[in-house]
C-alpha positions as CSV (number, residue, x, y, z in Angstrom):
1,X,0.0,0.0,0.0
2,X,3.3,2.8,0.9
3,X,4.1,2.3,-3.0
4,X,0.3,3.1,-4.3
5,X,0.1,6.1,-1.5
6,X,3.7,6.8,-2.8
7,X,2.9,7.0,-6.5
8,X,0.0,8.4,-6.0
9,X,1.2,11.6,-4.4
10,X,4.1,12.0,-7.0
11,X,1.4,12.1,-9.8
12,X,-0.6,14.3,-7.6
13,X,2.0,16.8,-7.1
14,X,2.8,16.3,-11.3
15,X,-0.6,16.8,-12.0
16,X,-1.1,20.0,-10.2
17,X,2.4,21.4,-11.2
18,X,0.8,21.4,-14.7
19,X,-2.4,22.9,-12.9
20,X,-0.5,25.7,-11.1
21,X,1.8,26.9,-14.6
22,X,-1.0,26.3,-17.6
23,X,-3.3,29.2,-16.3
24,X,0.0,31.4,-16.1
25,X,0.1,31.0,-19.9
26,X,-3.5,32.2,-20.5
27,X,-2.4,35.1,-18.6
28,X,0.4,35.6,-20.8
29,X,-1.9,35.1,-23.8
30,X,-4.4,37.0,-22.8
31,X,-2.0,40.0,-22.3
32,X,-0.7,39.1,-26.2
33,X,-0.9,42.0,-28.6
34,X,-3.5,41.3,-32.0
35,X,-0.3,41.9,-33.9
36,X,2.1,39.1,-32.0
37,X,1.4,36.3,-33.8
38,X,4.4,34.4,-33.3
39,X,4.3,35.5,-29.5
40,X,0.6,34.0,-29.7
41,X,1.3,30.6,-31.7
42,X,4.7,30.2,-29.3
43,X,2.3,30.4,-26.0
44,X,-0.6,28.4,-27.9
45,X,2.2,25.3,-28.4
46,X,3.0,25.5,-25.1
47,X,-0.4,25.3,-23.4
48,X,-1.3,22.4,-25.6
49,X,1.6,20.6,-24.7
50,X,1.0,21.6,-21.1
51,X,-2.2,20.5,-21.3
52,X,-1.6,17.2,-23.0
53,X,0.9,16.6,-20.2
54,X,-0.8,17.5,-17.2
55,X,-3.9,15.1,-18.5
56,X,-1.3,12.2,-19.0
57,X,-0.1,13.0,-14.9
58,X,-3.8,13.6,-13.8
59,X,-4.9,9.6,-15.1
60,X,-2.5,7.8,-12.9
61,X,-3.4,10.3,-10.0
62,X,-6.6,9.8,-10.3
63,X,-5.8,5.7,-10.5
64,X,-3.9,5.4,-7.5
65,X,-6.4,7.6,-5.5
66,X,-9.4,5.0,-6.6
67,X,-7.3,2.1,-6.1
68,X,-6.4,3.2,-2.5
69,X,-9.7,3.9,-2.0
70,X,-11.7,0.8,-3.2
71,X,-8.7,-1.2,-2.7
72,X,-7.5,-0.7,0.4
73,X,-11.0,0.8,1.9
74,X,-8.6,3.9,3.0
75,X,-11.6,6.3,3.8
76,X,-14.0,4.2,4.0
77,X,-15.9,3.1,7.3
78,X,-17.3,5.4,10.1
79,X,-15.3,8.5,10.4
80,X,-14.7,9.0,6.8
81,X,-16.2,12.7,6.2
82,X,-13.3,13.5,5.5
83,X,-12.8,11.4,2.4
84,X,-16.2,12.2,1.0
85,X,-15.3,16.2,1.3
86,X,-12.3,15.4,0.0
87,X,-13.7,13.5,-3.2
88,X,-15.5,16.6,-3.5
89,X,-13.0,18.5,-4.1
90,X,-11.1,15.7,-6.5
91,X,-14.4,16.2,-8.6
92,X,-13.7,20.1,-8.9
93,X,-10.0,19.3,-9.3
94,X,-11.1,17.6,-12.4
95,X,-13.7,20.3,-13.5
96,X,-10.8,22.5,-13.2
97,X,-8.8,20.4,-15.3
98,X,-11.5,20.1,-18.2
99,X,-12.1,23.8,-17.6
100,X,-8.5,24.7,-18.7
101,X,-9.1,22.1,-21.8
102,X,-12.3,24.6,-22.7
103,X,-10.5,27.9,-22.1
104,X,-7.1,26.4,-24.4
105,X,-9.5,25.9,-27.2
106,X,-11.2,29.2,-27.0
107,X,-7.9,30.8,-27.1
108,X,-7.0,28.5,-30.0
109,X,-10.0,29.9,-31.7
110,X,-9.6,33.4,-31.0
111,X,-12.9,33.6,-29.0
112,X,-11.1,34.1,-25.5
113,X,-12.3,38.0,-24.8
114,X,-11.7,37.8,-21.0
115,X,-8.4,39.9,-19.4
116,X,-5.5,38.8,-17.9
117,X,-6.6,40.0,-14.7
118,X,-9.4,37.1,-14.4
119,X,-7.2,34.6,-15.8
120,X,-4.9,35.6,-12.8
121,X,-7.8,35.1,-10.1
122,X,-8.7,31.7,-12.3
123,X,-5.4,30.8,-11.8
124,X,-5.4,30.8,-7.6
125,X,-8.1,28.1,-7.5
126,X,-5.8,25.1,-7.8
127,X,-3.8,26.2,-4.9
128,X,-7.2,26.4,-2.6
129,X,-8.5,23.1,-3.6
130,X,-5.3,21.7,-3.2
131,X,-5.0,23.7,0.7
132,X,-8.5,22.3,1.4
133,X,-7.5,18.7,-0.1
134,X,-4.7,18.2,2.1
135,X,-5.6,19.7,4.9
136,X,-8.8,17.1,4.9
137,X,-6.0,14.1,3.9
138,X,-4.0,14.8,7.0
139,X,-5.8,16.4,9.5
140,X,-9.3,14.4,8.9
141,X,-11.4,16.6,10.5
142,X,-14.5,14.8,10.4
């Protein structure tokens, strides 16, 4: 079970890497003059890679958590709150993630009218879900 929890929180910590940096290059797009194109083509290549890579970290995240979970009954039981807030969260971990997906291919598009300022607020979400996430992991507060 230590090498699934192991695994599991080195794909975690990937995943959300690519959570944390892919927003900061909507910023940077969004802040992209009309007449930039190579600027804007550069930064586009870079969030889709970003994006395919942070998917590719986010599968075996997910796959550990739900093999800990069902496997090893690890929040399961009375006392386990915790784990069902904290699945909550997972769930808008991974709307966030399919949210970036919708925002790339808006800016891909050219149909992404919102400023840099918002993408810098969209941008602070993964670092709260991720606060309330562990916090619920280790201090299991219900």
């Amino acid at each position: 079970m230590l090498w699934i929890k192991s695994f599991h929180i080195v794909f975690v910590v990937s995943w959300f890497a690519g959570l944390f940096y892919l927003p900061r290059i909507f910023v940077n797009l969004a802040m992209v003059p009309p007449e930039s194109v190579a600027e804007r083509q550069r930064l586009l290549l870079m969030a889709r890679k970003l994006m395919r890579f942070t998917t590719l970290l986010a599968l075996p995240a997910v796959g550990f958590g739900l093999w800990l979970w069902l496997g090893y009954g690890i929040g399961r039981g009375p006392g386990s709150g915790w784990m069902h807030a904290k699945l909550a969260l997972v769930l808008l971990v991974l709307g966030y993630h399919h949210g970036c997906g919708v925002l790339l291919r808006r800016f891909e598009q050219g149909a992404d009218r919102r400023s840099h300022r918002w993408y810098r607020w969209f941008n602070e979400l993964p670092v709260l879900l991720l606060l309330g996430i562990v916090v619920l992991v280790v201090v299991k507060p219900f």
